[in-house]
py3Dmol code that shows the C-alpha trace and the ligand (Angstrom):
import py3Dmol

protein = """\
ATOM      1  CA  UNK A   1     114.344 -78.228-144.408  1.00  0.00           C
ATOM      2  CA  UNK A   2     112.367 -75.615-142.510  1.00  0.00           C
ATOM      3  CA  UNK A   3     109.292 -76.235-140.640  1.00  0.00           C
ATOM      4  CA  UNK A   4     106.386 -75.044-140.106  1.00  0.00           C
ATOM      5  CA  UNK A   5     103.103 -75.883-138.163  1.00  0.00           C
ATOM      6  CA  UNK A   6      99.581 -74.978-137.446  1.00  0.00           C
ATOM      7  CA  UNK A   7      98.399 -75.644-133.887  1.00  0.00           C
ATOM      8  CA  UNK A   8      94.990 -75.769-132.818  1.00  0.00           C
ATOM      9  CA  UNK A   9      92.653 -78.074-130.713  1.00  0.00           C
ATOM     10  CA  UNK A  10      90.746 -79.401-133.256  1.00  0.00           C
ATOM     11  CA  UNK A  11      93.160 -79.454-135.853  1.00  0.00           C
ATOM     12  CA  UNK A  12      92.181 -82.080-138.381  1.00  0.00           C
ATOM     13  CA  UNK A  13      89.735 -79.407-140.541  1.00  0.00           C
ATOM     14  CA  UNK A  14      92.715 -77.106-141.273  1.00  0.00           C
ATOM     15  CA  UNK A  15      93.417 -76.066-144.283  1.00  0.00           C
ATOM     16  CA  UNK A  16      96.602 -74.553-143.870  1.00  0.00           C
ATOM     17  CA  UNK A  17      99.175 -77.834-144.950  1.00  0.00           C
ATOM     18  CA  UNK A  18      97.472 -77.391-148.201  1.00  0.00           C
ATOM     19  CA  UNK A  19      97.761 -73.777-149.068  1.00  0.00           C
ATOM     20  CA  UNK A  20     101.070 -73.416-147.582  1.00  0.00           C
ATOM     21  CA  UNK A  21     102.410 -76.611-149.223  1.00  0.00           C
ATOM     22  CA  UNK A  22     100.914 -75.215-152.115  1.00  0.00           C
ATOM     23  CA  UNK A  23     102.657 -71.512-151.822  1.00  0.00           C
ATOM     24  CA  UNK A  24     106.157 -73.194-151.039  1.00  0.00           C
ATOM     25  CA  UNK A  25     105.696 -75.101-154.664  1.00  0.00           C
ATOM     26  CA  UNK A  26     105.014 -71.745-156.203  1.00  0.00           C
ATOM     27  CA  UNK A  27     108.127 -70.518-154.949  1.00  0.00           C
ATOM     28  CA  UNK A  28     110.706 -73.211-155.155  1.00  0.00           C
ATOM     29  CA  UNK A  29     111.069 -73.293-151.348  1.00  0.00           C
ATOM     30  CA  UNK A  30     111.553 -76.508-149.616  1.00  0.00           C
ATOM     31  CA  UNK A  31     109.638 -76.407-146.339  1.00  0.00           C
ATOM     32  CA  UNK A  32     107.749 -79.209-144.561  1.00  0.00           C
ATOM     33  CA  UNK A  33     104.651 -77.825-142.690  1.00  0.00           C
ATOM     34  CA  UNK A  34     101.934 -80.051-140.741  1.00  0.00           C
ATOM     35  CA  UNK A  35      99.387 -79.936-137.953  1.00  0.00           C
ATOM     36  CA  UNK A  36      99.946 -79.938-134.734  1.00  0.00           C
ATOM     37  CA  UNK A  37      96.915 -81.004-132.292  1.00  0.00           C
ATOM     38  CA  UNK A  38      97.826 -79.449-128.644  1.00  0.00           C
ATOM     39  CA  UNK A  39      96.043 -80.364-125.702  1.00  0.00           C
ATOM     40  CA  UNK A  40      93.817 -78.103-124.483  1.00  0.00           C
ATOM     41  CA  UNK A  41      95.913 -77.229-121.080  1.00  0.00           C
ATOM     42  CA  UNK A  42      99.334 -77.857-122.903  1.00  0.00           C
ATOM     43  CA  UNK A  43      99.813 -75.330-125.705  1.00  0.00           C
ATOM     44  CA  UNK A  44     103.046 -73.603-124.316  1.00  0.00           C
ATOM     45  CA  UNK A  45     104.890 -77.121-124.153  1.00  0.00           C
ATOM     46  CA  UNK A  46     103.647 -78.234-127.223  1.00  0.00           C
ATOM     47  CA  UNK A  47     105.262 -75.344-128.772  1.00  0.00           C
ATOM     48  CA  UNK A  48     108.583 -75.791-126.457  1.00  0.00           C
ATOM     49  CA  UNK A  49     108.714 -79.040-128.156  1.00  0.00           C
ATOM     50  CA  UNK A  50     108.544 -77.740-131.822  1.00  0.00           C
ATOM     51  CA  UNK A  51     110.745 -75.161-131.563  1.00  0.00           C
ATOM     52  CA  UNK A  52     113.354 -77.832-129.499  1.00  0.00           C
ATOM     53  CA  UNK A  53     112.912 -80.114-132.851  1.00  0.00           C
ATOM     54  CA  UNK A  54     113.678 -76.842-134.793  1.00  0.00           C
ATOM     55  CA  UNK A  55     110.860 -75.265-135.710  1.00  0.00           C
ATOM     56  CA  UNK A  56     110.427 -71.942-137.554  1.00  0.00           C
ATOM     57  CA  UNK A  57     106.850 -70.583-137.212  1.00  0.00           C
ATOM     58  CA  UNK A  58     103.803 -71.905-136.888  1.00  0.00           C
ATOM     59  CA  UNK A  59      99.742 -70.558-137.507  1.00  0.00           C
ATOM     60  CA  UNK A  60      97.626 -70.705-134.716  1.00  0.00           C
ATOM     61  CA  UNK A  61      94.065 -71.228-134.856  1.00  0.00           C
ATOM     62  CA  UNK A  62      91.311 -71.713-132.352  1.00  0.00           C
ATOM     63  CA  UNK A  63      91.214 -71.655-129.248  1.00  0.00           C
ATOM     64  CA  UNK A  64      95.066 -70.890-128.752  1.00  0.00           C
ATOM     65  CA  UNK A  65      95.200 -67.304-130.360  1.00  0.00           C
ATOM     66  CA  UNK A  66      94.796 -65.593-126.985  1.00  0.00           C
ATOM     67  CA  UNK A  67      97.359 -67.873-124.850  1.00  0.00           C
ATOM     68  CA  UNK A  68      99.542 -67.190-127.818  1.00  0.00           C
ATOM     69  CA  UNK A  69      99.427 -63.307-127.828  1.00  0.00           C
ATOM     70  CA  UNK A  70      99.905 -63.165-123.532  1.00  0.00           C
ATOM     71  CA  UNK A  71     103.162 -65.613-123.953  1.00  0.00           C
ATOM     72  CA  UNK A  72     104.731 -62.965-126.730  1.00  0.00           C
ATOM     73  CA  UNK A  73     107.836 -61.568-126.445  1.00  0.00           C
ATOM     74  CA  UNK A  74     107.097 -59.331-129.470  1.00  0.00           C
ATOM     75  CA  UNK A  75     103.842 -58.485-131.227  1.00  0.00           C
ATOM     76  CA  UNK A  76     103.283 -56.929-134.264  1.00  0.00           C
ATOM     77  CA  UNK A  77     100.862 -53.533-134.215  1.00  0.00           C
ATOM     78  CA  UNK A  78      98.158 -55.845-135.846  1.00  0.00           C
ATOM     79  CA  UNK A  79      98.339 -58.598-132.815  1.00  0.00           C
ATOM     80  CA  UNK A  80      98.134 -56.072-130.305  1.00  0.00           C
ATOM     81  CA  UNK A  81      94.833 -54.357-132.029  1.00  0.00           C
ATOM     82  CA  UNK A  82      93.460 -57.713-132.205  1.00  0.00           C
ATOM     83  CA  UNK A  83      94.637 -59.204-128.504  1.00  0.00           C
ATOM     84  CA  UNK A  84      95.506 -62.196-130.373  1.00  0.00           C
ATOM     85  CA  UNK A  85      97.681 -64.071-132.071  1.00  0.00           C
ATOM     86  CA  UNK A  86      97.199 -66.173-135.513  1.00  0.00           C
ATOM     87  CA  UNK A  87     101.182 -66.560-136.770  1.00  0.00           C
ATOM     88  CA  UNK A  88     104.229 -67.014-134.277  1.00  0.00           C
ATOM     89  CA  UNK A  89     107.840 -67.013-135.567  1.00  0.00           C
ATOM     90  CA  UNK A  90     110.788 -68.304-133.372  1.00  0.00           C
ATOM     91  CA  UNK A  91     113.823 -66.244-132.873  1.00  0.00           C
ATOM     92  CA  UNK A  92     116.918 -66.927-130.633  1.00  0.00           C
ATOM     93  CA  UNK A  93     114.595 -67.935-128.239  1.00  0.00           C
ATOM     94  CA  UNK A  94     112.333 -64.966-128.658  1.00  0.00           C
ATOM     95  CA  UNK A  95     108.193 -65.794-129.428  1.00  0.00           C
ATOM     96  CA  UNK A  96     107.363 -62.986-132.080  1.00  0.00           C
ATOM     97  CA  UNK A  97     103.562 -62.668-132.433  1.00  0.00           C
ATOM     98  CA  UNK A  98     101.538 -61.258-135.442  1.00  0.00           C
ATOM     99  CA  UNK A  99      97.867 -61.553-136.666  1.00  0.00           C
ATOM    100  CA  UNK A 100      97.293 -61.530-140.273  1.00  0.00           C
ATOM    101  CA  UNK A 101      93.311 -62.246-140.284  1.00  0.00           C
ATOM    102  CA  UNK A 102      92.236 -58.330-141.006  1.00  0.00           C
ATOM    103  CA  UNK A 103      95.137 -57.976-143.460  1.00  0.00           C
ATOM    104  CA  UNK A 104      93.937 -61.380-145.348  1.00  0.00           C
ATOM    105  CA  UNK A 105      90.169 -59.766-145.522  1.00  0.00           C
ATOM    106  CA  UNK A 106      91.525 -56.343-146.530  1.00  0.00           C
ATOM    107  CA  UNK A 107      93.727 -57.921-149.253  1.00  0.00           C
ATOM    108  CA  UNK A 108      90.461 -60.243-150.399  1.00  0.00           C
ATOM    109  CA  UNK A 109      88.235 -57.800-150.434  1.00  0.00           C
ATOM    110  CA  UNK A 110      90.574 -55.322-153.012  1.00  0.00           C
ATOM    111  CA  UNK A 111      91.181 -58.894-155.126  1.00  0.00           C
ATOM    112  CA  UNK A 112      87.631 -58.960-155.686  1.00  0.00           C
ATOM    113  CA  UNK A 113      87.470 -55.414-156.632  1.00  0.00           C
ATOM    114  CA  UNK A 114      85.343 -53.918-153.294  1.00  0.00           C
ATOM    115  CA  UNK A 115      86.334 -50.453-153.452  1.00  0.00           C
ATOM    116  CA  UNK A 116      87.119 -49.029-149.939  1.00  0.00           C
ATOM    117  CA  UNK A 117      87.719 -45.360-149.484  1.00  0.00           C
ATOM    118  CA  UNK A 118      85.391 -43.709-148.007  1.00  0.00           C
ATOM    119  CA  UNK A 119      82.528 -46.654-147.397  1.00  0.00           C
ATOM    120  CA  UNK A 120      80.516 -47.260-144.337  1.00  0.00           C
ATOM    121  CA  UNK A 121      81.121 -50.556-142.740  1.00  0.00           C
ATOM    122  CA  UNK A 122      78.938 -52.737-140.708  1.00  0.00           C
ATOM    123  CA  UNK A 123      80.715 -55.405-138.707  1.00  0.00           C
ATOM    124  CA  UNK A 124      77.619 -58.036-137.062  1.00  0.00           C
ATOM    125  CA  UNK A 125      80.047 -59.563-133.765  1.00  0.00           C
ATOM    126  CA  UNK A 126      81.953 -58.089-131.597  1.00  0.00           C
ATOM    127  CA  UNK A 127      84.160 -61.817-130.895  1.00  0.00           C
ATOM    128  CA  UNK A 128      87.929 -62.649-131.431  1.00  0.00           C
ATOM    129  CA  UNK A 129      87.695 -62.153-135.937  1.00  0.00           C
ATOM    130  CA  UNK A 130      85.987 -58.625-135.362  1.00  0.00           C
ATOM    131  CA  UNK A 131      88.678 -57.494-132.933  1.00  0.00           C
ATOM    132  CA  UNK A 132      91.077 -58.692-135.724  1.00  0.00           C
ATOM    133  CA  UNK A 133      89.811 -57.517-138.556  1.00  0.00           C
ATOM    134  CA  UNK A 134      89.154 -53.717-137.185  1.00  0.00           C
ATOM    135  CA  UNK A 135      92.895 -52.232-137.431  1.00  0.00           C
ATOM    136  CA  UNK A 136      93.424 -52.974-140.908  1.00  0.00           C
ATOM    137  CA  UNK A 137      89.676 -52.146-142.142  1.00  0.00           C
ATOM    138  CA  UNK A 138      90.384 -48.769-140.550  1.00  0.00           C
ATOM    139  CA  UNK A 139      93.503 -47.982-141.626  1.00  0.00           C
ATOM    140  CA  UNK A 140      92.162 -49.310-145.497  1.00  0.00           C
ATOM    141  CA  UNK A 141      90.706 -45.621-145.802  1.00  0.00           C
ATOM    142  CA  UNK A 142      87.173 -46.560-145.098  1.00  0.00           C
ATOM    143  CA  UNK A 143      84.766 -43.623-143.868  1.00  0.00           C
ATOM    144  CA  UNK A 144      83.519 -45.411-140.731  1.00  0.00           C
ATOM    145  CA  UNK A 145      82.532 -48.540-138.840  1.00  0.00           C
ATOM    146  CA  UNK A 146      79.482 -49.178-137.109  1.00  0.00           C
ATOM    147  CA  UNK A 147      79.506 -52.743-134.828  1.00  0.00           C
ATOM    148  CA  UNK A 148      76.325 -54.649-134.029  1.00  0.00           C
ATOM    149  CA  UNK A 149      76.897 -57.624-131.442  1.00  0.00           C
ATOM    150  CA  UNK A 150      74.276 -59.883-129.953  1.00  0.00           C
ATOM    151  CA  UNK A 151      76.101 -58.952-126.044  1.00  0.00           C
ATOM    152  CA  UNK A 152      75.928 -54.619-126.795  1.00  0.00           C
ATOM    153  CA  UNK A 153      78.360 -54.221-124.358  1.00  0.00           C
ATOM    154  CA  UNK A 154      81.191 -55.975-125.906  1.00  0.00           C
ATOM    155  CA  UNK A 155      80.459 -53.862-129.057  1.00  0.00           C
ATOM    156  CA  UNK A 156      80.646 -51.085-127.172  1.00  0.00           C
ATOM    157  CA  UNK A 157      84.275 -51.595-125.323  1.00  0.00           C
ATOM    158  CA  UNK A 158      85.505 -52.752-128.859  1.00  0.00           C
ATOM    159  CA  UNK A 159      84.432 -49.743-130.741  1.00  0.00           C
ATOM    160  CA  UNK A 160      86.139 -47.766-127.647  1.00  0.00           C
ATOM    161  CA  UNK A 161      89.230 -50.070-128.009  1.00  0.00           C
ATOM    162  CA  UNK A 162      90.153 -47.970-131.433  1.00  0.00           C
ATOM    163  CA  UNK A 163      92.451 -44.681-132.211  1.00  0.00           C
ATOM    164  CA  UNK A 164      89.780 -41.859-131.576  1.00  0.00           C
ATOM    165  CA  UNK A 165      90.758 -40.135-134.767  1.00  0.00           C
ATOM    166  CA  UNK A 166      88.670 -43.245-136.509  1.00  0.00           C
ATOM    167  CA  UNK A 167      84.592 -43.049-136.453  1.00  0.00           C
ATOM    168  CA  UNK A 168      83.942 -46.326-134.672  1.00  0.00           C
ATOM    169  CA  UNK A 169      80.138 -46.477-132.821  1.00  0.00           C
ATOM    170  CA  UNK A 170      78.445 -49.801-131.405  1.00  0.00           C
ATOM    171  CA  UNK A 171      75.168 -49.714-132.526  1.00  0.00           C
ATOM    172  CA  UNK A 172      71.945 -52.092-131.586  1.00  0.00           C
ATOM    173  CA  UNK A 173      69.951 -54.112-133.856  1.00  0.00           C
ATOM    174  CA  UNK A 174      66.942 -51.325-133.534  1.00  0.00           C
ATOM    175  CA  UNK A 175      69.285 -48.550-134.421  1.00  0.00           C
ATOM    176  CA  UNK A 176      70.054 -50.194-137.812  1.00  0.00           C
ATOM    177  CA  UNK A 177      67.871 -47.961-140.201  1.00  0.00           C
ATOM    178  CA  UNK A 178      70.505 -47.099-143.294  1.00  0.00           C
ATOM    179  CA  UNK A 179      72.121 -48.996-145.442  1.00  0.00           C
ATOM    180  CA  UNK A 180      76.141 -50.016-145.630  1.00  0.00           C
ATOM    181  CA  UNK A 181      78.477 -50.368-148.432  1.00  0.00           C
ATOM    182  CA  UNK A 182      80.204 -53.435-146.614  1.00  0.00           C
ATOM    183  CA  UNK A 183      78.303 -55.695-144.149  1.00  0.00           C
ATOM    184  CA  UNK A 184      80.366 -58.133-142.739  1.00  0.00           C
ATOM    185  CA  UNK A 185      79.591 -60.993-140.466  1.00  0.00           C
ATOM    186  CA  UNK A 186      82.036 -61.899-138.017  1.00  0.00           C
ATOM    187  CA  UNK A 187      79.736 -63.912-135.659  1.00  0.00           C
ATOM    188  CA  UNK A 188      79.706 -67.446-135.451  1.00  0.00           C
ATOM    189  CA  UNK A 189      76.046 -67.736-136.421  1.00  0.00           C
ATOM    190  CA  UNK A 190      76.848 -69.316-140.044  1.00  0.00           C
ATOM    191  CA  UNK A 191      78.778 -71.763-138.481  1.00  0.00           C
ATOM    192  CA  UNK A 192      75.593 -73.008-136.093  1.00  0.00           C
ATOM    193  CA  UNK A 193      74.042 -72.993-139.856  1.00  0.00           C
ATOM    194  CA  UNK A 194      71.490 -69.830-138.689  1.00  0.00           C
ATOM    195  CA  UNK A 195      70.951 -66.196-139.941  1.00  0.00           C
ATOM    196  CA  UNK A 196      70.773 -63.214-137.581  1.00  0.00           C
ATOM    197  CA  UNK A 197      67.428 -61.037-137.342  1.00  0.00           C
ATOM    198  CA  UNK A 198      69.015 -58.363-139.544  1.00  0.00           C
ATOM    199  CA  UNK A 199      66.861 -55.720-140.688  1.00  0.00           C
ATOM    200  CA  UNK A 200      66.753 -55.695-144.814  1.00  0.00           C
ATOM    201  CA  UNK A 201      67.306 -52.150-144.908  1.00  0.00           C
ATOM    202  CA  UNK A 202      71.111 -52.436-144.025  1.00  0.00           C
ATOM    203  CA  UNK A 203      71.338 -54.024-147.586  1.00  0.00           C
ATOM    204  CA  UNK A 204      70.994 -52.308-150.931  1.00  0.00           C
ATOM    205  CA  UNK A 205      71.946 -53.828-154.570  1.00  0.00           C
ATOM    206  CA  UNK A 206      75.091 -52.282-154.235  1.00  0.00           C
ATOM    207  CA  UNK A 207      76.054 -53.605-151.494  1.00  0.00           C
ATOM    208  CA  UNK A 208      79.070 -56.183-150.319  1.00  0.00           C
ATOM    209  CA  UNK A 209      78.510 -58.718-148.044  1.00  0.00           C
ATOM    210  CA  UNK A 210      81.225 -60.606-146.402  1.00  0.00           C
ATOM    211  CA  UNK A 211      80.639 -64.189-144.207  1.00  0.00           C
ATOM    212  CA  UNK A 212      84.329 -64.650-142.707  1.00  0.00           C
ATOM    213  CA  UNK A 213      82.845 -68.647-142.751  1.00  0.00           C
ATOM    214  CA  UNK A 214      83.783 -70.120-144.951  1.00  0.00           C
ATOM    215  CA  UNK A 215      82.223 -73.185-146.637  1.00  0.00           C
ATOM    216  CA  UNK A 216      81.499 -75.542-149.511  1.00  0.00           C
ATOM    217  CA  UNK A 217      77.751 -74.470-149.137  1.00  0.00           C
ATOM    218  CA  UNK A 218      76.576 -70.891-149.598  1.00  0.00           C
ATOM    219  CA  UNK A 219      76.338 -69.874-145.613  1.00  0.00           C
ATOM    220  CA  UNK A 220      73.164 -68.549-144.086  1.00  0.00           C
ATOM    221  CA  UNK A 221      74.097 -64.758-144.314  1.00  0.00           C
ATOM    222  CA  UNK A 222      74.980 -65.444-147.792  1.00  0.00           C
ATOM    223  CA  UNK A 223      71.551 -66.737-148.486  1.00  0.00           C
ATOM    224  CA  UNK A 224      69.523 -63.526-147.064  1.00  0.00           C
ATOM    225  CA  UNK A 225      71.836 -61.448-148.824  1.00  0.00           C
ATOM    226  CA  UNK A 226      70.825 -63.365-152.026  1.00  0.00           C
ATOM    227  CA  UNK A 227      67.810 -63.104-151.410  1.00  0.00           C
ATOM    228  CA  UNK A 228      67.552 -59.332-150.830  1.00  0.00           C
ATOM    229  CA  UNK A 229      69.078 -59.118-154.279  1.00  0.00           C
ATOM    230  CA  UNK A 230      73.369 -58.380-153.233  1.00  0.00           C
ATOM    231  CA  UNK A 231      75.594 -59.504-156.015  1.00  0.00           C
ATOM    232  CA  UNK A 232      78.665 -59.228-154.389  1.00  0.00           C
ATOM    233  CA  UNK A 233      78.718 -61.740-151.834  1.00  0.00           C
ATOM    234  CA  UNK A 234      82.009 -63.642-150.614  1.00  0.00           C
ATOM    235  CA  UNK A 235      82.590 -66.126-148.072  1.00  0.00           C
ATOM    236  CA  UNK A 236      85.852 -65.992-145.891  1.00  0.00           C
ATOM    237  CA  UNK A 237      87.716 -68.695-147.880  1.00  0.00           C
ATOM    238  CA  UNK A 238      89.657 -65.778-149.572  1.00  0.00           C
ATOM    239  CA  UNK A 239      90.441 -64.054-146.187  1.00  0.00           C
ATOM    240  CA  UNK A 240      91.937 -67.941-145.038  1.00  0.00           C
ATOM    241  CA  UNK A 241      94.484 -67.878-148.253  1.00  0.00           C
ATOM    242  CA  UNK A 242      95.151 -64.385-148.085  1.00  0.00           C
ATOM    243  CA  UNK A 243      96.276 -64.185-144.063  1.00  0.00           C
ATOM    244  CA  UNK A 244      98.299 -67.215-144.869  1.00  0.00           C
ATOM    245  CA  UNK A 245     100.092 -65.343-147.543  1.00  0.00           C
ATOM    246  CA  UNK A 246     100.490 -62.801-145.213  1.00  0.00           C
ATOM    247  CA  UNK A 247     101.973 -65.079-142.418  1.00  0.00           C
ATOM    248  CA  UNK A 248     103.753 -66.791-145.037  1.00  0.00           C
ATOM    249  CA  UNK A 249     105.365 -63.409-145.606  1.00  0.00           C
ATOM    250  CA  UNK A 250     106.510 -62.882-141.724  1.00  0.00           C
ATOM    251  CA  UNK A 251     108.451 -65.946-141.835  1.00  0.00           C
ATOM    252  CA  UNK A 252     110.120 -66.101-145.234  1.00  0.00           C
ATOM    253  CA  UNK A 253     110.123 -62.334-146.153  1.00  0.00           C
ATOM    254  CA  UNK A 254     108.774 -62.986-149.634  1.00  0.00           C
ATOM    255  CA  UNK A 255     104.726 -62.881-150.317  1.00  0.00           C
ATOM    256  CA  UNK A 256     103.055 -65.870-152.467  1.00  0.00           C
ATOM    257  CA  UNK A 257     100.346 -65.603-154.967  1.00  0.00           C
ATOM    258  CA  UNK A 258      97.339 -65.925-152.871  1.00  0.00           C
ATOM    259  CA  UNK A 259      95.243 -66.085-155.930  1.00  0.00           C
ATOM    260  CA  UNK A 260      96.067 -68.748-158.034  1.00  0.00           C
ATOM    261  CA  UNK A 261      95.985 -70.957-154.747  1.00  0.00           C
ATOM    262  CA  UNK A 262      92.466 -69.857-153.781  1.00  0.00           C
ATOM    263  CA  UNK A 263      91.081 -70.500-157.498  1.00  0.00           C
ATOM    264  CA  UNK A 264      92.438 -74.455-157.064  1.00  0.00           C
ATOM    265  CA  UNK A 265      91.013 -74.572-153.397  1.00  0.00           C
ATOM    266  CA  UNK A 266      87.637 -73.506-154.477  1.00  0.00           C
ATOM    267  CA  UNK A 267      87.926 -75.710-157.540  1.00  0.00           C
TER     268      UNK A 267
END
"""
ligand_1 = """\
48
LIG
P 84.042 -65.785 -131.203
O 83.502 -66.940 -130.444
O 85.207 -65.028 -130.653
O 82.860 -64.695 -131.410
C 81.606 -65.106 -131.833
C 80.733 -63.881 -132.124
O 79.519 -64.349 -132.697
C 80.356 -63.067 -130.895
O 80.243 -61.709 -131.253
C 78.982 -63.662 -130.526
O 78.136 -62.766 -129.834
C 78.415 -63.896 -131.903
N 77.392 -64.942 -131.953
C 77.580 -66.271 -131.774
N 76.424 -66.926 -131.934
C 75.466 -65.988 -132.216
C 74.074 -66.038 -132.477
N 73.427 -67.200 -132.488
N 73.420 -64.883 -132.720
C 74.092 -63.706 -132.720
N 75.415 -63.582 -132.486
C 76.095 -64.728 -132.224
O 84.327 -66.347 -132.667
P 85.368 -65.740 -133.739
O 85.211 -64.264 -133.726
O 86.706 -66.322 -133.516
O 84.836 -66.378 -135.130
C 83.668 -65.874 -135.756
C 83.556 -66.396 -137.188
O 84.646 -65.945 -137.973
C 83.557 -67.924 -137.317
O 82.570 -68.285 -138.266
C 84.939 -68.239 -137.836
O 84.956 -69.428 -138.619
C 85.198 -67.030 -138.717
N 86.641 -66.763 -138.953
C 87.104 -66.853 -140.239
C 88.431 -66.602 -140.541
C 88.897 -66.696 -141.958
O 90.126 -66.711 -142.207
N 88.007 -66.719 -142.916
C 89.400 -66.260 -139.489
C 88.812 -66.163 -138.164
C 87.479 -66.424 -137.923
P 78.169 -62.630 -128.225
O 79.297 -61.710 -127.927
O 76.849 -62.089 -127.884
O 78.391 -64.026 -127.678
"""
view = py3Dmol.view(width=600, height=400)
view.addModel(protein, "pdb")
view.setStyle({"model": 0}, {"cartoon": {"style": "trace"}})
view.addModel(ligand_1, "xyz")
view.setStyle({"model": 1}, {"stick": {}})
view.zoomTo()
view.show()
C-alpha cells in the first residue's frame, strides 16, 4: 500500500488524513496516509525515516514549508514563486518539491463562480500564503494586483519578486481609495480572531472577499465584509481541499473531485 504523510509541528489540527482518505475512496486507490509530528530541529530526519519505511509523498504544513523548499532537489515553477514548499514526492532518492496553495485558491475561487479576467486584486499580507498564492493569481488572467502588508517593506520586495510583464504595486493602508473586485486576506489576523483597519471603500456589493482561514465560525474579515453588504464571501476551507487535490495529483497523476469532498467537510 502506498503512503503518504503530512508533517508539521503542530500536527494534530490537520485536516489532510481526512480529505485525502476521502479522495483515495473516490478513486478506488488503496493508500494509507497519516500525520507525522516532527520536531521542531528534526524535520530532515523525520523525513529520512519515512521515506526509509517507504514512503511516497507527503504535505507539509507549518512551519516546515521553507526547510522543505532549501532541501529540494527539484521544485516545481509554483514552489520556486512561492520559496516554499507544501507537497514533496520521493524519487530514487531525489526530494521533488511543489506548492499547490495558489493553485487550490485559483481552482476555489472559479468553483464558486468568481470570474477572473481582467479584475483588480487586493492581497492584505505580504507572509508565506501571499507569496504562494501570487504566481497562479497572475497567471489566472487577472488585470492587476495591488499588496497591502502591515511591514510595507515586505510588500514591496514581494510585489518586486514578480515577472515585470505583470502589474504588481505594494500599496499602504492610506493609499487604499478604490475599490477591488477580489480582496483577499492572507494575514494571520483572523486567526488572532481580529479585523484589520481596512478602509470600507476597498469593498463594493460586487465584490469577493476571500479569508484563506478557514473556520467553523464566520472569521473576522468575513464579518466586516458582511457587514459592508459583500455577498460573496468564502473562507479558505475550499483553497485546503482544492491544493490537496492538486498535491494529490503530483503524486498519483490523476486529480480527485475536490468538490464533493469539501461539501461533506463543511457538512
Ligand atoms: P505568515 O506568518 O507567513 O504571514 C502572516 C502575515 O500576516 C504577514 O503579512 C503579517 O504582517 C500579517 N499579520 C499578522 N498579524 C497581523 C496583524 N495583527 N495585523 C496586520 N497584519 C498582520 O503566515 P501565512 O502567510 O503562512 O498564513 C496566513 C494565513 O493564511 C493564516 O490564517 C493561515 O491559516 C492561512 N493559510 C490558509 C491556507 C489554506 O489552504 N486555506 C494555506 C496557507 C495559509 P507582517 O509582515 O507585518 O508581520
Amino acid at each position: 500500500m502506498d503512503s503518504y504523510a503530512v508533517i508539521g509541528n503542530p500536527i494534530g489540527h490537520s485536516q489532510s488524513p481526512q480529505i485525502h482518505a476521502a479522495f483515495a475512496r473516490q478513486l478506488g486507490h488503496s493508500i494509507d496516509y497519516s500525520r507525522l509530528l516532527a520536531p521542531i530541529d528534526g524535520f530532515e530526519a523525520s523525513v529520512e525515516r519515512f521515506i526509509e519505511a517507504g514512503g511516497r509523498g507527503m504535505s507539509v504544513t507549518v512551519p516546515f514549508k521553507e526547510i522543505a523548499y532549501e532541501r529540494c532537489n527539484q521544485l516545481s515553477s509554483y514552489a520556486q514563486s512561492a520559496q516554499a514548499v507544501n507537497a514533496l514526492k520521493f524519487e530514487q532518492g531525489r526530494w521533488v518539491g511543489h506548492n499547490t496553495d495558489g493553485l487550490g485558491l485559483v481552482a476555489d475561487l472559479i468553483a464558486q463562480g468568481i470570474k477572473l479576467s481582467g479584475i483588480n486584486v487586493l492581497i492584505l499580507g505580504a507572509g508565506g500564503a501571499a507569496k504562494g498564492i501570487l504566481l497562479p493569481l497572475l497567471e489566472s488572467g487577472i488585470g492587476g494586483i495591488d499588496i497591502c502588508n502591515r511591514t510595507h517593506d515586505k510588500a514591496v520586495q514581494l510585489s518586486n519578486s514578480t515577472p515585470p510583464n505583470y502589474l504588481v504595486r505594494a500599496v499602504s493602508m492610506t493609499e487604499l481609495t478604490e475599490s477591488y473586485d477580489l480582496i483577499i486576506n492572507s494575514t494571520s489576523a483572523s486567526l488572532q480572531g481580529i479585523n484589520l483597519p481596512i478602509p470600507s471603500s476597498v469593498v463594493s456589493p460586487s465584490s469577493c472577499c476571500y479569508d484563506l482561514m478557514y473556520s467553523s465560525e464566520e472569521t473576522p474579515f468575513n464579518q466586516w465584509a458582511r457587514e459592508l453588504g459583500v455577498t460573496k464571501r468564502f473562507d479558505g476551507l475550499g483553497m485546503l481541499v482544492h491544493q490537496a487535490a492538486f498535491a494529490y495529483e503530483f503524486w498519483r497523476g490523476v486529480k480527485p473531485d475536490a468538490l464533493s469532498v469539501m461539501e461533506k467537510l463543511r457538512s
